[in-house]
C-alpha positions as CSV (number, residue, x, y, z in Angstrom):
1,X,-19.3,-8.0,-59.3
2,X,-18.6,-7.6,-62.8
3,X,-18.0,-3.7,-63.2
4,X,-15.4,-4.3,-60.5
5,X,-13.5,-6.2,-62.7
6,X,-13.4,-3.5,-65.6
7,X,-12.9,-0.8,-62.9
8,X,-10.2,1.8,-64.3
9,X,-7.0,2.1,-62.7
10,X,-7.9,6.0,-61.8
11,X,-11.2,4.9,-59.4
12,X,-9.3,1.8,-58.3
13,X,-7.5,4.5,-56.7
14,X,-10.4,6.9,-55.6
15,X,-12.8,6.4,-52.3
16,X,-14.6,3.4,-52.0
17,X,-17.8,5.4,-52.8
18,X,-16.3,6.5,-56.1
19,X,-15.7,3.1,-56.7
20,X,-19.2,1.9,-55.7
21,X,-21.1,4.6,-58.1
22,X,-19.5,3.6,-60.8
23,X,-20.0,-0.2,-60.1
24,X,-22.6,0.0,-59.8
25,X,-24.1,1.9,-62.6
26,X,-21.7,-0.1,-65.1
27,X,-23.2,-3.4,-63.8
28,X,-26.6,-1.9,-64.8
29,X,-25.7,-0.3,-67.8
30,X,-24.6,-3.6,-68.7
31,X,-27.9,-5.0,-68.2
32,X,-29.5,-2.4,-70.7
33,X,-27.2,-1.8,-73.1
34,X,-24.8,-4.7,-72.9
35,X,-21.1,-4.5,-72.1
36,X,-18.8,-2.0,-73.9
37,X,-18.3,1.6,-74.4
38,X,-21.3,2.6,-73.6
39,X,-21.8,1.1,-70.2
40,X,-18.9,2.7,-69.6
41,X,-19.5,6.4,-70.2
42,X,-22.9,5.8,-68.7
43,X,-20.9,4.7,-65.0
44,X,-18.3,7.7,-65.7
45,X,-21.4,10.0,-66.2
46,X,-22.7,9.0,-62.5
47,X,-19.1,9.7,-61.2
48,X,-18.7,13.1,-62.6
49,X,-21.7,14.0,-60.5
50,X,-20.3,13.0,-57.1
51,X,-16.7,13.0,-57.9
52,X,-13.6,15.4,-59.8
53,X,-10.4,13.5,-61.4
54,X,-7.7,15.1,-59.7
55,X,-4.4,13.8,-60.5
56,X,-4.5,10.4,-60.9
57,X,-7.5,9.4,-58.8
58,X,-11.5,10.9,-58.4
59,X,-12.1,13.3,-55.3
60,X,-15.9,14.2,-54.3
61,X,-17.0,17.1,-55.2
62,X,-18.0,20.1,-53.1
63,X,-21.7,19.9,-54.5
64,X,-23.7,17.3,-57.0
65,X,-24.4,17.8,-60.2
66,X,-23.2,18.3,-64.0
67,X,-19.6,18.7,-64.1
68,X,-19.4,20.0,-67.9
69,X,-22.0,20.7,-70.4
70,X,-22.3,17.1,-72.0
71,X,-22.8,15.9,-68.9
72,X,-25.8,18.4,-68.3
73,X,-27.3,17.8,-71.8
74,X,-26.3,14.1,-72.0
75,X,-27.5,11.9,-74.8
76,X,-26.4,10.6,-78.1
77,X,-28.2,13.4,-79.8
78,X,-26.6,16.1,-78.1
79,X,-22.6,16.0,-78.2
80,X,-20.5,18.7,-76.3
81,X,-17.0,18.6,-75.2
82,X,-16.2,17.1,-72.3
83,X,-14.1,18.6,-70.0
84,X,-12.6,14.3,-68.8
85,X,-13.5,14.7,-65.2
86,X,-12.1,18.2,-64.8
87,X,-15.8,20.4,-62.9
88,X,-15.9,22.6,-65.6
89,X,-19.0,23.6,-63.8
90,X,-16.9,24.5,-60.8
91,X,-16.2,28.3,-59.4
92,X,-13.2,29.6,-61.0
93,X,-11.3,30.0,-57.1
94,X,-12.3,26.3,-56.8
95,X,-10.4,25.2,-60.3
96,X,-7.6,27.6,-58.9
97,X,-7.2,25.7,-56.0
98,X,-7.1,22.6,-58.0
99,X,-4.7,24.1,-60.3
100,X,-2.5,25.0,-57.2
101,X,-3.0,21.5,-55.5
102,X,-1.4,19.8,-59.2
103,X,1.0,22.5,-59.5
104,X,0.2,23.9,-62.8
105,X,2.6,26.5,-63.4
106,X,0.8,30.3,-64.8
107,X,-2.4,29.3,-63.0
108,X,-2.4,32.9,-61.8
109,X,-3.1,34.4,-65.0
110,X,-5.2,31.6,-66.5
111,X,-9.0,32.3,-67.2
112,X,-11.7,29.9,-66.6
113,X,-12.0,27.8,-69.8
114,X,-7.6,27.5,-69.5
115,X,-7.3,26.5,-66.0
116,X,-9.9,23.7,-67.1
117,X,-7.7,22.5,-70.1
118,X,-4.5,23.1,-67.6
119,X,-6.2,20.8,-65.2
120,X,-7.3,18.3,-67.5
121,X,-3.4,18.2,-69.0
122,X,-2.0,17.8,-65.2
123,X,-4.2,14.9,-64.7
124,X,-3.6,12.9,-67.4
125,X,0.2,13.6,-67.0
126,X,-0.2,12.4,-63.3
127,X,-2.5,9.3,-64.9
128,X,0.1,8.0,-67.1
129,X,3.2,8.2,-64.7
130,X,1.2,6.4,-62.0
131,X,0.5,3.6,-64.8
132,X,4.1,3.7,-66.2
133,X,5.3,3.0,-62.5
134,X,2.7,0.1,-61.7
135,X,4.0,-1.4,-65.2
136,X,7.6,-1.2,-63.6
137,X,6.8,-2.3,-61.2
138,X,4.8,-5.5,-62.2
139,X,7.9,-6.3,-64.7
């Protein structure tokens, strides 16, 4: 299976689910649009609507659905941010709890749209220090 091949280190990581969904939909993106970028945001889309990045790794969501606003407009056409796996969508207690479970220090006093960019910063902190140990490791 080819997408598990090109599978990012943050699903390779996640539940096997996660890691099926976006298989999945990369091997047929592949088939339609060909390999590259684009098959790759095409499986990421299908993941943000099962799954959150939390951390280093993808955890399902509480419901399905768009987690930010390029995910629910989609398309080439239509650009919004996105919010990189963070359910922007999410309630604002839910983010908290995130927040909380990453440790982001002044959660209490964040709003809505700054817990998300908080969140977003703790996980690609946690990303890169779980890379930078794998490459120690593997030296």
């Amino acid at each position: 299976m080819p997408g598990r091949e090109d599978m990012p280190s943050t699903l390779r990581r996640s539940p096997e689910k996660a890691q099926r969904t976006w298989a999945k939909t990369h091997d047929s993106a592949v088939e339609t649009y060909g390999e590259g970028e684009r098959s790759h945001r095409t499986a990421f889309a299908a993941v943000k609507h099962q799954f959150e990045k939390v951390g280093d790794h993808w955890e399902p969501k509480g419901r399905k659905g768009p987690s930010d606003r390029q995910a629910a407009g989609g398309g080439p056409q239509r650009r919004a941010e996105t919010a990189a796996g963070v359910d922007a969508n999410a309630t604002k207690d839910h983010l908290m709890k995130v927040a909380r479970k990453l440790d982001v220090p002044g959660r209490s006093t964040m709003t809505k749209p700054e817990l998300v960019k908080a969140i977003q910063k703790a996980n690609n902190r946690a990303t890169t220090r779980t890379r930078e140990k794998a490459k120690a490791r593997s030296r």
